[in-house]
N, C-alpha and C positions, 0 to 999 in steps of 0.2 A: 549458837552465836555465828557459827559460818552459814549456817543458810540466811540472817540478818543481814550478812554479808551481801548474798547474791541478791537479796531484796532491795537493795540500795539503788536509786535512780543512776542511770549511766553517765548524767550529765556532771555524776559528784566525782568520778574518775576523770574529768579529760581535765588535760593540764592549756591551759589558753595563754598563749603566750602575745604580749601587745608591743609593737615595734613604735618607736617614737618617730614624730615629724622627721626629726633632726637627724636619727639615722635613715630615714628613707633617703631622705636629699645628699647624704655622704654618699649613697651607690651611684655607681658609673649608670648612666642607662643605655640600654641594648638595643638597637633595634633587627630584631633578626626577619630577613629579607628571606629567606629560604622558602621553598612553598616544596611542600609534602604532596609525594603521588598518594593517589587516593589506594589505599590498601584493596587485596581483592576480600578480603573479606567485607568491606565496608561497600565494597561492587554488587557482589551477592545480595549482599542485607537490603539496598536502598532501588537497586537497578530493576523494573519493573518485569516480571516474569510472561512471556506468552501465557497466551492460555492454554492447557494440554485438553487433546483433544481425547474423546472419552472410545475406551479399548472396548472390542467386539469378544465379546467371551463367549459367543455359540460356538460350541464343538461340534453342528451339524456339518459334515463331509460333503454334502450336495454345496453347501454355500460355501465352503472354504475352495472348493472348484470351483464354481460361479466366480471368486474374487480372484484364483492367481491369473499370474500375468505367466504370458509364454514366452516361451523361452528365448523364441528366435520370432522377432517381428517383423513385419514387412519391413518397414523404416531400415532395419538395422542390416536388414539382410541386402536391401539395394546400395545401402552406403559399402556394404562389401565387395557388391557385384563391381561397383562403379569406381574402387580404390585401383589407383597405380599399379600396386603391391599386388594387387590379386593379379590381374594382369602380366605380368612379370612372372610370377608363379606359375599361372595356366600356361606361357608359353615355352619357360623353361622344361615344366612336365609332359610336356608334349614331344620337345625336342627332345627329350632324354629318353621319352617311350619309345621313341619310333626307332633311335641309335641302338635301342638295348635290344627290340623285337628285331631288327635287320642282322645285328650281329651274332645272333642264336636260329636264325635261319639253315635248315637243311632240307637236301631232298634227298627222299627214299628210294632206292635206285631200283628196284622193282617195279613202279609203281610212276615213278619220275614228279611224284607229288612234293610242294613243298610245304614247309609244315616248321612250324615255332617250337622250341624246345630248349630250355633253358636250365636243366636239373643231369648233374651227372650220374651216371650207374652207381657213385659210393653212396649219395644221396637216396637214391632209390633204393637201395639196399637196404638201407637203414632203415626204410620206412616198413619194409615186407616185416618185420621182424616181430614188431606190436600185428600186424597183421595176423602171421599165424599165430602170436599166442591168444589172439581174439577166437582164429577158428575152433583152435582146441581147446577152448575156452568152450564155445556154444555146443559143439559137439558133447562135452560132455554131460552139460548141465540139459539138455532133450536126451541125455539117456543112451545116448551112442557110442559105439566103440570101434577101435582100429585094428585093424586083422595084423596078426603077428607075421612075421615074419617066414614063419613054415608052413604059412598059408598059403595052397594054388593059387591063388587071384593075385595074392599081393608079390610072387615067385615069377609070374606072367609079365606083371608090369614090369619087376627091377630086368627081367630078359629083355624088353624092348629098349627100355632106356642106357641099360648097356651096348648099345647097338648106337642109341640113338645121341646120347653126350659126344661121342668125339666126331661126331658130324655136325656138330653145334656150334662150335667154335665159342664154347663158353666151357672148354675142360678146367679151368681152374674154376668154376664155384665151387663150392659148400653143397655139393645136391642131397637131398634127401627125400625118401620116396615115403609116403604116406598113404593109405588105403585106408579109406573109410568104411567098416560095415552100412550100408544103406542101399538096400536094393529097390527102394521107388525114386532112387533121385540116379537121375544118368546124365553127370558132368565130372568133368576134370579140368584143372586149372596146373598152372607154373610161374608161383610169386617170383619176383626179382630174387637172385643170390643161389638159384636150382630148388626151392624148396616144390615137390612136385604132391598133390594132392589129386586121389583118385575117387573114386565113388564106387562103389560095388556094382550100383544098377546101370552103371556104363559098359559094362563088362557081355552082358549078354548079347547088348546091341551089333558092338566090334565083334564079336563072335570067334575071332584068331588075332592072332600079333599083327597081322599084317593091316585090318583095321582098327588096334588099338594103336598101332607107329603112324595110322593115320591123324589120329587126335591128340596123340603126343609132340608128333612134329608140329601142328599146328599149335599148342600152345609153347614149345618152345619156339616157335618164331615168333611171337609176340614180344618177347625176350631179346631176343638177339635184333629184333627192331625198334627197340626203345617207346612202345607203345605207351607202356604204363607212364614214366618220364613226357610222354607225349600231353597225356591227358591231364596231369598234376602241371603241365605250364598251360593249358588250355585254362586250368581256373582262374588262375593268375590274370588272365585278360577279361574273364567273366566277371571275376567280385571288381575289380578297376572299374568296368561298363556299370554293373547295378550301383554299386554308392558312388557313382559318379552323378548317376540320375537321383540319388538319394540328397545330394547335396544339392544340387541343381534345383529342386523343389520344395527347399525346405525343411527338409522333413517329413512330410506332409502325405506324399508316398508312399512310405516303408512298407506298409503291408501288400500295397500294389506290385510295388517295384521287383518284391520279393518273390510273391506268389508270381505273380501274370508274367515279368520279367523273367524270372529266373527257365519257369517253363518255355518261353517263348524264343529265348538260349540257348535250349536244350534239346527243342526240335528243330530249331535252323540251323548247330553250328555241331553240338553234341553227337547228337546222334545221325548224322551223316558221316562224320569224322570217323564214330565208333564201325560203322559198315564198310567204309575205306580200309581199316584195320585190319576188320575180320578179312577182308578180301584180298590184304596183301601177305596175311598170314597162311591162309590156304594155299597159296601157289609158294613161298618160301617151305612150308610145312611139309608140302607134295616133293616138293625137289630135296627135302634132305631126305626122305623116307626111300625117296630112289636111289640118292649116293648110298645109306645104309644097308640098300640091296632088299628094301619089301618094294614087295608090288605094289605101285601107285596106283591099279586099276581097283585096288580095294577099295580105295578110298571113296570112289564112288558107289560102292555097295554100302559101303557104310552109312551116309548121309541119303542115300537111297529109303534107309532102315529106320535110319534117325526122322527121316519125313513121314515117317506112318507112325512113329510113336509119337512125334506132337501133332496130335490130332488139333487141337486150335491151335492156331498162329495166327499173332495181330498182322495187321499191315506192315510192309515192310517199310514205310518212308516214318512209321512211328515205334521201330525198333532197331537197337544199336546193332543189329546183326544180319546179313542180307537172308532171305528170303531161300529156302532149302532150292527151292526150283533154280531163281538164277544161283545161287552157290554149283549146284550142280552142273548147269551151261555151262558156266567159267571152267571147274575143273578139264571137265568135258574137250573144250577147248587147249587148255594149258597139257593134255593128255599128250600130243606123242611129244611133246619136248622131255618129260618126266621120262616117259619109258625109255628116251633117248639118253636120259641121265643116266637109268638104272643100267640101260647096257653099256657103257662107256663107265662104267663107276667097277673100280676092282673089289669091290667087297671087304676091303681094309679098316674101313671105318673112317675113312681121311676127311677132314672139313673144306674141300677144296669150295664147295658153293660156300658155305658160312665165311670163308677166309677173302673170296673174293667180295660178297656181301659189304664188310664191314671196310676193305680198302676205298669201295665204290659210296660208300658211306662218308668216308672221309674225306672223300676228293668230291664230293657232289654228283658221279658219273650217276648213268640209268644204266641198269641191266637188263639188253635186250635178249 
């Protein structure tokens, strides 16, 4: 009986209810003035659609480069060139360049050179630091090793530097004296803060104290002339100059600007500066090794020595170091003031040149 039920037409369930004449005409009639915003669905539904335009589904990488667009277009880049606002910019950074490189201006009083420098000795110090643990780093991973302490070689250098620190006029660093086992390499350095690194194959060259206080004092004058701080603000005007040509062209550069630029930096501004270096370091380096009381005439036996071991030498206006022959002149020249030092010097160990150095330093003087 209940499915007879559901078989039954639907028209036999609805209830039709009929309103007469007589109560239509009893209602009040309305007229409702209101007008309805159009819904946004009813927007959607009726409002006619662009047509979408049909998507490129190649995943070849040659045409997807063939369609983007770049980055920086002509159009966009002249509307920059030609803004106010740039304008403004370019002149304020100009004037604020020049205020910052004038007021970091020094001259070297040996030398009466002036020169940009903007980084102070705790800065530089902090830098040597990652430096040596770089060296003994590569040292040991080629397999090298550092001569102990109660080794003659490494006994020879700490007697010279003994001698040679309180004529330095940098007795309060940190010095620490390091000797490399390596008898084909003949060089020694002195990072910022005294960390001093020798070479073994240096050793045979200098042949006595008197030409190893020769290459000692010269690289503690490097040091006490703020050389390294010299070259770490030299960058600072260098990366300015390349991405300044980098912006200036777009972009469009970068490999030029980098390569060809960078080179072309480094033979006109770089390595002229680096031979000025070496040159004011020799004659600083001469004169403490004479207060210290060695003989400065070694010094030229040494670089004498040092000229028949490097059998090739490039040209000297394409290397940061002058040229053994005039190093040699120069000494040569700078010769009886030094011997003049040594005999006038009481053998005390006094920093009397390093002390006058760094006044002359700060007052701008020349030391004639």
């Amino acid at each position: 009986m209940q499915s007879h039920r559901l078989l039954r037409p639907i028209w036999s369930s609805l209830t039709i209810r009929v309103t007469s004449p007589s109560a239509l005409a009893s209602r009040p009639f309305r007229l409702d003035t209101r007008i309805r915003p159009l819904s946004f669905q009813t927007h959607r539904r009726y409002w006619p659609r662009p047509p979408r335009e049909p998507r490129n589904y190649d995943p070849d990488p040659h045409y997807k480069l063939s369609q983007a667009q770049p980055l920086i277009s002509s159009e966009r880049l002249r509307k920059v060139v030609r803004s106010p606002s740039t304008h403004t910019v370019i002149v304020l950074s100009i004037v604020g360049a020049v205020a910052f490189y004038f007021s970091n201006i020094q001259t070297v009083p040996v030398s009466g050179r002036r020169r940009f420098n903007c980084f102070s000795d705790e800065t530089v110090e902090a830098t040597s630091d990652a430096q040596v643990k770089r060296i003994i780093y590569e040292v040991e991973q080629s397999g090298g090793r550092f001569l102990d302490d109660w080794d003659p070689r490494t006994a020879m250098v700490k007697r010279v530097m003994k001698r040679l620190i309180p004529v330095s006029g940098m007795e309060d660093a940190d010095w620490e004296i390091t000797v490399i086992d390596d008898p084909h390499t003949a060089n020694a350095f002195v990072l910022p803060g005294g960390k001093v690194f020798v070479f073994s194959g240096l050793l045979p060259i200098a042949r006595n104290e008197h030409g190893l206080a020769a290459v000692l004092g010269h690289e503690i004058a490097h040091n006490l002339a703020g050389h390294v701080a010299e070259r770490m603000s030299g960058q600072i005007g260098t990366n300015i100059f390349l991405y300044s040509l980098i912006f200036l062209t777009g972009g469009l550069a970068i490999l030029g600007t980098q390569v060809f630029g960078g080179w072309a930096l480094d033979l006109l501004f770089s390595r002229p500066m680096g031979r000025m270096q070496e040159s004011e370091a020799d004659y600083i380096g001469l004169m403490m090794m004479a207060e210290a009381c060695y003989d400065p005439r070694e010094a030229l036996g040494f670089w004498r020595r040092m000229e028949r071991a490097q059998q090739e030498e490039p040209p000297e206006w394409m290397s940061t170091h002058p040229s053994n022959f005039n190093r040699i002149q120069k000494i040569t020249e700078w010769m009886p003031k030094a011997v003049e030092k040594r005999q006038e010097s009481d053998c005390q160990g006094t920093s009397a040149f390093a002390d006058l150095f760094k006044r002359a330093m700060a007052r701008g003087w020349r030391i004639e």
